[in-house]
C-alpha positions as CSV (number, residue, x, y, z in Angstrom):
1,X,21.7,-2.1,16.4
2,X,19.4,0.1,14.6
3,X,16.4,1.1,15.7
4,X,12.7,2.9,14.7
5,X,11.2,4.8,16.8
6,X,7.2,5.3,16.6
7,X,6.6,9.2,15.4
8,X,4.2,10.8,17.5
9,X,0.7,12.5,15.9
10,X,-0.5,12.7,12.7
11,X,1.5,12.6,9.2
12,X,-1.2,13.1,7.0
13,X,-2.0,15.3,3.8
14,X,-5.1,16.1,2.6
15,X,-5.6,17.3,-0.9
16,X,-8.6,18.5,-2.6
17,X,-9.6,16.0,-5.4
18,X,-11.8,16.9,-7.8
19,X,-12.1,16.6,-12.0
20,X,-10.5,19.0,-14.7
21,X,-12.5,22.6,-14.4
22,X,-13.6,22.1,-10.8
23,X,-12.1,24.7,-8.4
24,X,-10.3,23.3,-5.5
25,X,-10.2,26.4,-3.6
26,X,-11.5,26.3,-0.1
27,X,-12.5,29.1,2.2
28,X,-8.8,30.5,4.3
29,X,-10.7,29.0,7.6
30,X,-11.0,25.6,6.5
31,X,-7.4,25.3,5.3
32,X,-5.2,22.8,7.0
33,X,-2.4,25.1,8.5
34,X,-0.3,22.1,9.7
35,X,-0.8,19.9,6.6
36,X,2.6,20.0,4.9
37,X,3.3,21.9,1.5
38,X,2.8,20.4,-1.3
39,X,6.1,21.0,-4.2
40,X,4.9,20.9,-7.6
41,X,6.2,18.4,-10.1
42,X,9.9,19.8,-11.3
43,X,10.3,21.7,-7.8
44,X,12.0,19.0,-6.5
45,X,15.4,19.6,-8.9
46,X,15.5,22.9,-7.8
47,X,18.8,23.5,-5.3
48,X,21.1,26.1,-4.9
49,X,24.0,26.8,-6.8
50,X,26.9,24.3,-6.7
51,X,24.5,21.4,-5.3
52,X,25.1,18.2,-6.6
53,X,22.8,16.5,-4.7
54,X,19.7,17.5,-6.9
55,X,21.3,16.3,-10.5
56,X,22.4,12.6,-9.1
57,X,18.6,12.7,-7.7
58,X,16.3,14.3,-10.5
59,X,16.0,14.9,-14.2
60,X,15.8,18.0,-15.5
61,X,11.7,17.6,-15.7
62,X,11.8,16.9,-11.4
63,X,11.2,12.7,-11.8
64,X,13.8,10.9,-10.1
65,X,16.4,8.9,-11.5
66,X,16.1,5.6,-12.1
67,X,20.0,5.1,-10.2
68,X,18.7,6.6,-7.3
69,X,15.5,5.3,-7.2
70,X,17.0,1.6,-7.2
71,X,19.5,2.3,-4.3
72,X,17.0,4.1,-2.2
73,X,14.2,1.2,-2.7
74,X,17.1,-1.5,-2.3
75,X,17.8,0.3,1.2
76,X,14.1,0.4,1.9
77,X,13.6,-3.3,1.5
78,X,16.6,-4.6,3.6
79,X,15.0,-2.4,6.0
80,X,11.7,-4.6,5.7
81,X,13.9,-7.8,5.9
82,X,15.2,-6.9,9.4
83,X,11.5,-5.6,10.2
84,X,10.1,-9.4,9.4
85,X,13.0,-10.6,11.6
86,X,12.1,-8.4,14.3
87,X,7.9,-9.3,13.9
88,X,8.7,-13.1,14.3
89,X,10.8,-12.9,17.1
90,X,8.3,-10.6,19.2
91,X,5.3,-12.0,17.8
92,X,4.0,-8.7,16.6
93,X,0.1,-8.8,14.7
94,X,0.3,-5.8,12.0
95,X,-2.3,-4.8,9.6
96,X,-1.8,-2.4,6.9
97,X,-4.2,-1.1,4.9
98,X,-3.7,0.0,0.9
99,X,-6.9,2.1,-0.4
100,X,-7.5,5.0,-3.0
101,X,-8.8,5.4,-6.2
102,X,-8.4,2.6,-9.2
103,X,-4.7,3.0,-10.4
104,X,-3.6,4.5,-8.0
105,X,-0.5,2.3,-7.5
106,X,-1.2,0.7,-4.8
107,X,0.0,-2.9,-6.1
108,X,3.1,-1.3,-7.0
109,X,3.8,-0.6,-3.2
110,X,2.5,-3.9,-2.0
111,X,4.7,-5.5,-5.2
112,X,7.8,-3.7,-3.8
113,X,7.4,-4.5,-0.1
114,X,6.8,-8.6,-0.7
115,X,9.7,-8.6,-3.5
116,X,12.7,-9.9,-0.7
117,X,10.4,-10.8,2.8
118,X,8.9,-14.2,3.8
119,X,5.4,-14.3,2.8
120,X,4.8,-16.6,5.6
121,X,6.0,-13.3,7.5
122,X,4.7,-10.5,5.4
123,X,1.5,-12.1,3.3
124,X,-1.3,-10.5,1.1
125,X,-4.6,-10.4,1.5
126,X,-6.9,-9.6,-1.4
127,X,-10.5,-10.4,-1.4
128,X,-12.8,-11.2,-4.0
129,X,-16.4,-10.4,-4.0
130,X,-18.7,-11.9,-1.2
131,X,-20.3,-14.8,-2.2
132,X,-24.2,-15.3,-1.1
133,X,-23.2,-16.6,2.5
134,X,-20.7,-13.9,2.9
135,X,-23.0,-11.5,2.0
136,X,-25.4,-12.9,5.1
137,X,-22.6,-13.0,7.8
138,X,-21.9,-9.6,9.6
139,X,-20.1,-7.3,7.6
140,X,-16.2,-7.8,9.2
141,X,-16.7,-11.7,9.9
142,X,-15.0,-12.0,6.5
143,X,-11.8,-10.1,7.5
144,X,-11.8,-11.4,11.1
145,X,-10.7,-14.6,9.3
146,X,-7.6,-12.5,7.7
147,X,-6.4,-10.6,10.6
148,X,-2.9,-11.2,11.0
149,X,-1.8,-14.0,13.8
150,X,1.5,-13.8,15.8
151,X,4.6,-12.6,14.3
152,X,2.6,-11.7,10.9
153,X,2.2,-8.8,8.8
154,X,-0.7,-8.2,6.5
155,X,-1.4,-6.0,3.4
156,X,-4.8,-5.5,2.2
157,X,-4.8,-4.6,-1.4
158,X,-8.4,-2.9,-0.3
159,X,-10.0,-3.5,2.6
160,X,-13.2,-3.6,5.2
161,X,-13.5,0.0,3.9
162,X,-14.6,-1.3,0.3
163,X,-17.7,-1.1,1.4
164,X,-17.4,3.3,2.3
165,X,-16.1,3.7,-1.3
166,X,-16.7,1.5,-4.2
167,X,-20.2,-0.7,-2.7
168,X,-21.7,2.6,-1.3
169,X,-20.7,4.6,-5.0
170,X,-22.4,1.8,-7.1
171,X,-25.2,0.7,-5.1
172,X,-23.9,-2.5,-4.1
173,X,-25.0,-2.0,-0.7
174,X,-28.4,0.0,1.2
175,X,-28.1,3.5,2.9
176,X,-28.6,1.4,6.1
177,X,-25.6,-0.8,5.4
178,X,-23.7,2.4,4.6
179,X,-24.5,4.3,7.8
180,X,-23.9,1.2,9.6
181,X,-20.3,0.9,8.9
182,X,-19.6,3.8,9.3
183,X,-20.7,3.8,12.6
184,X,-19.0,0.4,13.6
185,X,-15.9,1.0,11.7
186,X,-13.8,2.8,14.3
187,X,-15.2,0.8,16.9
188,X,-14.0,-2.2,15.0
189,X,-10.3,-0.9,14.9
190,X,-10.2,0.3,18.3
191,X,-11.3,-3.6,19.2
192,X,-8.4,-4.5,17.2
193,X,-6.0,-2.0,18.4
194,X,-7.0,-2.7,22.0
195,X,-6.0,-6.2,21.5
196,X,-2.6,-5.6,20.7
197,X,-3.0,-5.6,16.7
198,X,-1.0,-2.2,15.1
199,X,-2.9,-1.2,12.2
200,X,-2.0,1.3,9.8
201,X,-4.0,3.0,6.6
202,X,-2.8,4.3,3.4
203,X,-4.8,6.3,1.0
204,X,-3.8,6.8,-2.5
205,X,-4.4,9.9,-4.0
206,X,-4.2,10.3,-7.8
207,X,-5.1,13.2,-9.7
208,X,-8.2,12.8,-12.5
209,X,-5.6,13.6,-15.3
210,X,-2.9,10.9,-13.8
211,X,-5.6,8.6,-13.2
212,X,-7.0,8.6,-17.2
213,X,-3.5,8.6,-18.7
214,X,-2.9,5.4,-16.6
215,X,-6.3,3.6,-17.6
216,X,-5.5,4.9,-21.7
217,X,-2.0,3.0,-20.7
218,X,-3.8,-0.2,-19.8
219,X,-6.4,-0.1,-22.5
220,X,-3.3,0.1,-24.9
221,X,-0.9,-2.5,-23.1
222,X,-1.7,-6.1,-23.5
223,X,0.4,-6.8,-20.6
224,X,-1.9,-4.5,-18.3
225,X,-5.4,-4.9,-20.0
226,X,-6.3,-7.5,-17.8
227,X,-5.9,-4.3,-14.8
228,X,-8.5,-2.4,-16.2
229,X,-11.8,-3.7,-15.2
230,X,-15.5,-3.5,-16.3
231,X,-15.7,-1.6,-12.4
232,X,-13.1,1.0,-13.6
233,X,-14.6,1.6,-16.7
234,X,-17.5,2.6,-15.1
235,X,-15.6,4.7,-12.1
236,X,-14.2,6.8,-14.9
237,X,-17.5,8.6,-15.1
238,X,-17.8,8.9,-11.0
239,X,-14.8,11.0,-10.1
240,X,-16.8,13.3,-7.8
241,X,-19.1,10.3,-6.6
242,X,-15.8,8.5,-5.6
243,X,-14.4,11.7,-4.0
244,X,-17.3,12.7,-1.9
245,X,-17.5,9.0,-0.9
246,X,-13.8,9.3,0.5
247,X,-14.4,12.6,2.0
248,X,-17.0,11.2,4.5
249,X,-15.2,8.3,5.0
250,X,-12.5,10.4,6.4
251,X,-15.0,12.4,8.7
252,X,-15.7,9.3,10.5
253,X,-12.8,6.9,10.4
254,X,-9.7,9.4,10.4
255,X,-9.4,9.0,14.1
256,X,-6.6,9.9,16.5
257,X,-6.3,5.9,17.1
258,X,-6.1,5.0,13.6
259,X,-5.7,7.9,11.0
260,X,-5.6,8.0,7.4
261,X,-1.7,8.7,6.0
262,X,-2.5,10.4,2.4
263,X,0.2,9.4,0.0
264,X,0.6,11.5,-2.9
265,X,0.6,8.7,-5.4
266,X,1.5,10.9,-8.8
267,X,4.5,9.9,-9.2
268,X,4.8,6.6,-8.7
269,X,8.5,6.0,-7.5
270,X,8.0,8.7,-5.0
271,X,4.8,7.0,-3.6
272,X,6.4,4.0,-3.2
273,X,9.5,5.5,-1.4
274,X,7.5,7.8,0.8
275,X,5.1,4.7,1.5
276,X,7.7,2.1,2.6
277,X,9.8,4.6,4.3
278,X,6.6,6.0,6.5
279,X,5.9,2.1,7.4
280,X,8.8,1.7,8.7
281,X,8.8,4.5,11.0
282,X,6.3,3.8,12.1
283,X,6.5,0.2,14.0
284,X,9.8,0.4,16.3
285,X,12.2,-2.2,15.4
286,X,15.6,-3.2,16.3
287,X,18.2,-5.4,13.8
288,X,18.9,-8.4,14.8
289,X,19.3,-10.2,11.2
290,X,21.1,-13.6,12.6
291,X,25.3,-13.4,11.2
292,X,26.6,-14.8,8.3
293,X,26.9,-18.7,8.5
294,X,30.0,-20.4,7.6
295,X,28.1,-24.0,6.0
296,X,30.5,-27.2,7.0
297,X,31.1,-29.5,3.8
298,X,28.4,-31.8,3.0
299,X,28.6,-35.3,3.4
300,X,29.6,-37.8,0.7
301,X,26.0,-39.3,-1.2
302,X,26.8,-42.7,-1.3
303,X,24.1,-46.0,-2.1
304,X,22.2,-43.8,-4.8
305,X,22.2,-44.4,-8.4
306,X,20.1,-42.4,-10.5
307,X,17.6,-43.8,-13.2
308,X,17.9,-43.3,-16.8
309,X,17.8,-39.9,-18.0
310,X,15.8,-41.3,-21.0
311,X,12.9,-42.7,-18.6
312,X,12.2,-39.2,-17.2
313,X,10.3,-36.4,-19.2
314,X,12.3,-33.1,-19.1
315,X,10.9,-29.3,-20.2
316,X,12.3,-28.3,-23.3
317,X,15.5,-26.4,-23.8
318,X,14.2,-23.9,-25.9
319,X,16.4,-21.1,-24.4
């Protein structure tokens, strides 16, 4: 049987985010020490002489392969199939969380994690904006309703914390409000975490260049227009807003109970590798996918006759 264990402390990264011509350079005191290094783009095909390994991985530029991206997701999500197997049976409650900035890719990941499980098991939630009785109701009644119940996982494709980023950075919600939730937030989680529930949270970090070429991508693709929102039209013009919004939302939510994992989400294969494969180290789970059945030979149908073809109204065969 295979088996996760839980990692102890913190795997986190944080990066400075700030626009084109802003320095990022921050005094040697305040530097995280323990936060891990960061490898440019195109570092990663770098190996030693006589290494293989790096040319079946990376192009010459440093992206990965699309070969080896493929195998490594397809082992990544048959690890999620034996994780669903493993929730239902002990009637685990997870919660994961999915923010950052607009196009960040966090659909991508929640895409690639649904793409083979149950989603009676593994469902999405993804909430629309409050309506006028929502608004009155206390700020988390709304997401009490989606918590997840016994032997479910859920992803939240943005969260409780909508209201720390993209209500606070538009005005969509009082100073009051604001202060409020941050103050209640990490009592909120402790509540849930205290109750059994194992939440995780995932930030997205793009860079300002990555995230404009990916909004010029949508304006140009009719098959993506319909991602780019009136919202992230406007957030183009608030990089600095958005970051210092995220900045303090770390000061007071990035707890030891329930931190903040930073995925570096430039490179969007690698984000969704290093995503999965965190997630799954992180909830301890053993494999016990049921065997292969042998199905006996059906019975005979006997007593039915079919109607007409002719009375029945069939699709087109247009391929």
């Amino acid at each position: 049987m295979a088996k996760k264990t839980k990692k102890n402390g913190k795997d986190k990264e944080k990066e400075a985010e700030s626009p084109a011509g802003i320095p990022t350079e921050v005094p040697a005191a305040a530097k995280d020490t323990a936060a891990p290094e960061m490898i440019a783009d195109g570092g990663w095909a770098q190996a030693a002489d006589g290494d293989t390994a790096a040319s079946e991985r990376f192009t010459p530029s440093g992206k990965l392969k699309d070969s080896f991206y493929e195998a490594e997701m397809l082992k990544l999500q048959e690890e999620l199939v034996k994780l669903q197997y493993w929730v239902k049976d002990r009637g685990l409650r997870i919660g994961i969380i999915f923010e950052g900035r607009d196009a960040a890719g966090k659909g991508g990941v929640i895409k690639r994690i649904t793409e083979l499980t149950n989603p009676r098991v593994i469902r999405i939630v993804a909430l629309g904006i409050p309506s006028d009785r929502e608004k009155s109701q206390w700020y988390f009644q709304r997401w009490v309703a989606e918590l997840p119940a016994s032997g479910e996982v859920c992803l939240y494709d943005r969260s409780w914390y909508t209201r720390a980023i993209t209500e606070y950075v538009h005005g969509f919600c009082s100073e009051e409000q604001y202060r409020e939730f941050l103050a209640s937030c990490p009592q909120f989680e402790r509540m849930l975490m205290r109750s059994g529930m194992i939440l995780l949270k995932y930030w997205f970090s793009v860079s300002d260049e990555e995230q404009e070429r990916r909004f010029q991508q949508r304006a140009a693709d009719p098959k993506r227009r319909w991602k780019l929102s009136e919202m992230d039209i406007k957030s183009r013009d608030m990089w600095v807003e958005y970051s210092q919004a995220k900045d303090r939302m770390f000061d007071f939510t990035d707890t030891k109970q329930s931190p903040w994992y930073v995925v570096n989400a430039d490179d969007k294969k690698r984000a969704r590798l290093n995503c999965i494969s965190h997630i799954l180290s992180q909830i301890p789970y053993e494999d016990i996918l049921p065997p292969a059945m042998v199905l006996p030979p059906r019975k005979p149908a006997g007593g039915y006759i079919r109607p007409p073809i002719d009375q029945q109204t069939f699709v087109p065969d247009r391929y």
